[in-house]
ROPA-361292 format. One record per atom (N, C-alpha, C): residue in one letter; x, y, z. Coordinates in pm, whole numbers, padded with zeros to 5 digits, always signed. Example, Ala and Ser with C-alpha at 12.3 -4.5 7.8 and 13.67 -1.06 7.14 Angstrom:
A+01319-00569+00780A+01230-00450+00780A+01320-00330+00780S+01285-00225+00708S+01367-00106+00714S+01290+00003+00787
***
This chain:
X+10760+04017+07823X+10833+03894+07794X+10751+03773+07837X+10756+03666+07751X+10668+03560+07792X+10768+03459+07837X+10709+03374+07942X+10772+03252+08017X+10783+03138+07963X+10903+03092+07918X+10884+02941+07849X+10946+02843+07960X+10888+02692+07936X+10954+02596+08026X+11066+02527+07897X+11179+02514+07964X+11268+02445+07894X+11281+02328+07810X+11191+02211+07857X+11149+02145+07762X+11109+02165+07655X+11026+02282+07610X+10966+02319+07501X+11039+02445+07453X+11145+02509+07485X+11145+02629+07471X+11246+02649+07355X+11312+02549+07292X+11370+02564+07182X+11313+02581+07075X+11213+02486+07065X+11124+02500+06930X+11051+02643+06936X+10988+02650+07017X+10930+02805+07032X+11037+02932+06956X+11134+02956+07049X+11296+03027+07021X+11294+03054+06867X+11321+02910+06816X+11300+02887+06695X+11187+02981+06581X+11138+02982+06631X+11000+02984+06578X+10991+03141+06570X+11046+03218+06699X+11026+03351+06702X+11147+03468+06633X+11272+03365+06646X+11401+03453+06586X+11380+03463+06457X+11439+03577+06381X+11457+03574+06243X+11620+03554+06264X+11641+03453+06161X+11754+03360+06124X+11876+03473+06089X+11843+03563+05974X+11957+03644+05910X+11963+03742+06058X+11893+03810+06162X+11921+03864+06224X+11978+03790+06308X+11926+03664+06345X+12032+03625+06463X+12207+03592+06398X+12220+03540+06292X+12337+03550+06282X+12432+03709+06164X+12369+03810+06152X+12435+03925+06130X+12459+03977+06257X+12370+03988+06359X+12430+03996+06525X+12620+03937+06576X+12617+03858+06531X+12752+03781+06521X+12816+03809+06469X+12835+03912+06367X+12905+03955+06260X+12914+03878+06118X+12805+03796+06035X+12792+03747+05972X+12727+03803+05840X+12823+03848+05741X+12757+03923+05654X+12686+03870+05513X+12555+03868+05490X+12487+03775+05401X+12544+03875+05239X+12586+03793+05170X+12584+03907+05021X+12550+03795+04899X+12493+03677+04899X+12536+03530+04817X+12415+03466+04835X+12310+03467+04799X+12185+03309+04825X+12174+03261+04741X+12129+03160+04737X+12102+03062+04615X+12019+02989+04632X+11960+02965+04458X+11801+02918+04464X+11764+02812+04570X+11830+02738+04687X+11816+02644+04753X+11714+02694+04845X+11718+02838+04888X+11685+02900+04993X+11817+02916+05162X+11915+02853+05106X+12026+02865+05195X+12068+02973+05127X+12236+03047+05208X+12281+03129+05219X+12446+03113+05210X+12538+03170+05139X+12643+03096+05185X+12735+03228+05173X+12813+03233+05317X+12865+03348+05330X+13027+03309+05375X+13124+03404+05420X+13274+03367+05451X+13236+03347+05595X+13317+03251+05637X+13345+03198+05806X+13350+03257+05854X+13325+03322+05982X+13383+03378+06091X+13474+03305+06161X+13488+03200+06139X+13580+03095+06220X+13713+03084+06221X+13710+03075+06058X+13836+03093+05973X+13848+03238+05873X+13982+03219+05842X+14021+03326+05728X+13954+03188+05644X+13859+03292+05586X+13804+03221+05442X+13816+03356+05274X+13875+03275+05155X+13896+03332+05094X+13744+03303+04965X+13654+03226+05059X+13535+03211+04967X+13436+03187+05074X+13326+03161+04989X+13183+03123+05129X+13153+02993+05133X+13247+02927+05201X+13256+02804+05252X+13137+02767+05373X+13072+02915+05421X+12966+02898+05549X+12831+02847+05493X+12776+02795+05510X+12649+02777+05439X+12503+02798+05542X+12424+02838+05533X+12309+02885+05677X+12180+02871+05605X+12097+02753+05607X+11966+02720+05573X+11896+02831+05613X+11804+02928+05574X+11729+03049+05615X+11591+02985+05699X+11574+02883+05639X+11454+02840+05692X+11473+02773+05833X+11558+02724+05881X+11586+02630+05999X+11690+02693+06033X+11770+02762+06002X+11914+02843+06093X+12043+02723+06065X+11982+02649+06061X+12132+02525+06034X+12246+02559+05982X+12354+02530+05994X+12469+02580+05977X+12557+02537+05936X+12686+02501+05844X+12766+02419+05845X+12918+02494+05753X+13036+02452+05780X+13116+02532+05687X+13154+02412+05660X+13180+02428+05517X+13272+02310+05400X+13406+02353+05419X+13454+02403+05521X+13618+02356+05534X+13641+02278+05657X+13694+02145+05615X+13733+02079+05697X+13778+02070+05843X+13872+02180+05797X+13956+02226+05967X+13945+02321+06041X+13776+02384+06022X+13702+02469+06121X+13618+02369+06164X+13646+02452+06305X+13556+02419+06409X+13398+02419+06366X+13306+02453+06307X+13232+02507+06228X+13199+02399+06136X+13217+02305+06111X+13271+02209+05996X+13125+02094+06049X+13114+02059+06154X+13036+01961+06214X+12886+02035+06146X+12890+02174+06149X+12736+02224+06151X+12652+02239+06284X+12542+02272+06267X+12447+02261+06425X+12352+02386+06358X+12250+02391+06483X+12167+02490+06507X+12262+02625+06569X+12113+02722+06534X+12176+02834+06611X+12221+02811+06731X+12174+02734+06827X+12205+02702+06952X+12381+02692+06959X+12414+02584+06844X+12511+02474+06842X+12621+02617+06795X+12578+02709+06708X+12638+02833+06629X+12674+02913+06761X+12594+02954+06867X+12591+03036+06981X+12716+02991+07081X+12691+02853+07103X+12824+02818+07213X+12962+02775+07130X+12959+02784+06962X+13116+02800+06941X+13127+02928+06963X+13053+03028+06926X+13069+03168+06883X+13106+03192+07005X+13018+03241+07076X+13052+03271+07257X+13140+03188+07352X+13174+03058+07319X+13227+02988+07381X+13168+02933+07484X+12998+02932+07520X+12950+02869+07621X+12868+02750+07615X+12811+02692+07722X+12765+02592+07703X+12570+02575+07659X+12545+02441+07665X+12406+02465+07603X+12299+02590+07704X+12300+02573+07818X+12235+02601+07872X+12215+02783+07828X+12354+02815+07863X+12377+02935+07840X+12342+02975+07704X+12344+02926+07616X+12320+02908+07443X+12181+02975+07459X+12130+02852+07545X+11920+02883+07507X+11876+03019+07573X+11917+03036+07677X+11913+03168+07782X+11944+03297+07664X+12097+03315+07670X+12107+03443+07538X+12002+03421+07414X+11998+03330+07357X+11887+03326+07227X+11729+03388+07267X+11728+03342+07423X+11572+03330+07423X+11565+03479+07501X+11646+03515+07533X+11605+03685+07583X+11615+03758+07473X+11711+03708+07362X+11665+03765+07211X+11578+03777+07149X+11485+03647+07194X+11389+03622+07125X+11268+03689+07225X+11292+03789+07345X+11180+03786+07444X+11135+03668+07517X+11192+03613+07538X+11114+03478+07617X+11233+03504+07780X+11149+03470+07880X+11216+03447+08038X+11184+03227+08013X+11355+03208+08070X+11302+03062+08066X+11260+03023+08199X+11178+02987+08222X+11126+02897+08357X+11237+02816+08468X+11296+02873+08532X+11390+02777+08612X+11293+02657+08701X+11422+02568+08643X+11348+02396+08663X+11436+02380+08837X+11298+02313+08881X+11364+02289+09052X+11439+02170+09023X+11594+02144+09075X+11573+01952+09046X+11515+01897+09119X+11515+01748+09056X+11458+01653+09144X+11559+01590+09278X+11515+01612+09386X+11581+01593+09481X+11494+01527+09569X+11553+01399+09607X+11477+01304+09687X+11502+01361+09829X+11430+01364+09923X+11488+01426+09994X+11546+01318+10117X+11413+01258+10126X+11426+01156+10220X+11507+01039+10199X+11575+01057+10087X+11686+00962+10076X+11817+01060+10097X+11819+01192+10118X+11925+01221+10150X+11945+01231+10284X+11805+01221+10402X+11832+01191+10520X+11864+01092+10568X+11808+00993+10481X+11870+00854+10513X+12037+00832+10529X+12126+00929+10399X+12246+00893+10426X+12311+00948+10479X+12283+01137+10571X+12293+01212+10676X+12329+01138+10784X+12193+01047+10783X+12212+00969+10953X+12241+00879+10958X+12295+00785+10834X+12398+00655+10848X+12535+00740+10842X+12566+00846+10806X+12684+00939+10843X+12687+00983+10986X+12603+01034+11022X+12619+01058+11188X+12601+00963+11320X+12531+00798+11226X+12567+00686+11288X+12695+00664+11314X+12782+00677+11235X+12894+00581+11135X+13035+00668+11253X+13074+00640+11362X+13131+00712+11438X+13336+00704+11374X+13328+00585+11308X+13456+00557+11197X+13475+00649+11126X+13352+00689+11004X+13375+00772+10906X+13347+00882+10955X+13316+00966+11035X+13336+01050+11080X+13428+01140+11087X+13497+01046+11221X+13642+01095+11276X+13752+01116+11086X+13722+00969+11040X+13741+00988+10925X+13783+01128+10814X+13646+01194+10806X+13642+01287+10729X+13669+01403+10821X+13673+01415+10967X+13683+01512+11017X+13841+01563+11009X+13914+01377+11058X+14063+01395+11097X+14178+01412+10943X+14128+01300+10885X+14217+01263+10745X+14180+01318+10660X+14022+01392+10616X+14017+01490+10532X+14003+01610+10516X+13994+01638+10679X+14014+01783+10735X+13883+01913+10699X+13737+01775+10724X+13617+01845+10713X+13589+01884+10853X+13511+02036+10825X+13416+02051+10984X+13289+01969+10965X+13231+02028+11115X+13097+01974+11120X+13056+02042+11107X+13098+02203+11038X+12951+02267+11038X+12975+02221+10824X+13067+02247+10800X+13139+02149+10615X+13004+02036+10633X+13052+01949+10709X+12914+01821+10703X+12815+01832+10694X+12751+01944+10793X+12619+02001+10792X+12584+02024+10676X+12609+02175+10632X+12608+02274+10573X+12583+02150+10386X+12691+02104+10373X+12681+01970+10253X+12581+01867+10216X+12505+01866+10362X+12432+01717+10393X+12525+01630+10343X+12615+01598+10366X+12695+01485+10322X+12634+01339+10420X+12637+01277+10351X+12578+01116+10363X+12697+01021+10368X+12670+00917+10425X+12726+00787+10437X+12598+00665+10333X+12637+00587+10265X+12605+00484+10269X+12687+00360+10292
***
């Protein structure tokens, strides 16, 4: 499996899935193309009594011509993955890209650090907010610790 960094790792994804397999995985059954090079098959979304789904082969794009599916806006496979599954983007690129063989690179955040000591120790200055959060919001000090919770 190769390592992608997230910034880049959609287009890649892209690049490596085949389109009709990622969405017959889903239960999406192709039987209909047309000279466009799209595809147009019944919803999974809805009871469809025609192929209102339409799926560009070349780009995965997606869209259903009935109004009152969810499905209706269109998107990428990505955008196809978190109605289908119900999750969010992140989770979207992760399942696609272990499909596709790829490990994504976990991103460190950016965390200042020395600005979070700064507001540590205007918190452990601050002998008001303290008692404060200790008495009226019913935090410990090891809660404070453990949080780095800050004062500014």
């Amino acid at each position: 499996m190769s390592t992608l960094k997230k910034d880049n790792a959609r287009d890649e994804i892209l690049s490596r899935i085949i389109i009709t397999d990622f969405y017959e995985k889903r239960g999406i059954v192709f039987t209909k193309y047309n000279s466009s090079g799209n595809v147009d098959v019944k919803c999974i979304f809805h009871e469809d009594k025609t192929a209102s789904f339409s799926i560009e082969l070349k780009t995965g794009l997606f869209v259903c011509r009935s109004a009152a599916c969810i499905a209706s806006k269109g998107g990428s496979v990505f955008d196809f993955e978190m109605l289908f599954s119900g999750v969010d983007f992140a989770t979207s690129l992760k399942t696609i890209a272990d499909e596709a063989g790829y490990v994504l690179e976990q991103q460190k955040p950016d965390i200042n650090l020395s600005l979070i000591e700064t507001y540590v120790n205007a918190l452990n200055e601050n002998e008001e907010v303290l008692k404060y959060l200790k008495n009226d919001r019913g935090l410990t000090e090891e809660t404070i610790i453990k949080y780095k919770l800050g004062y500014r």
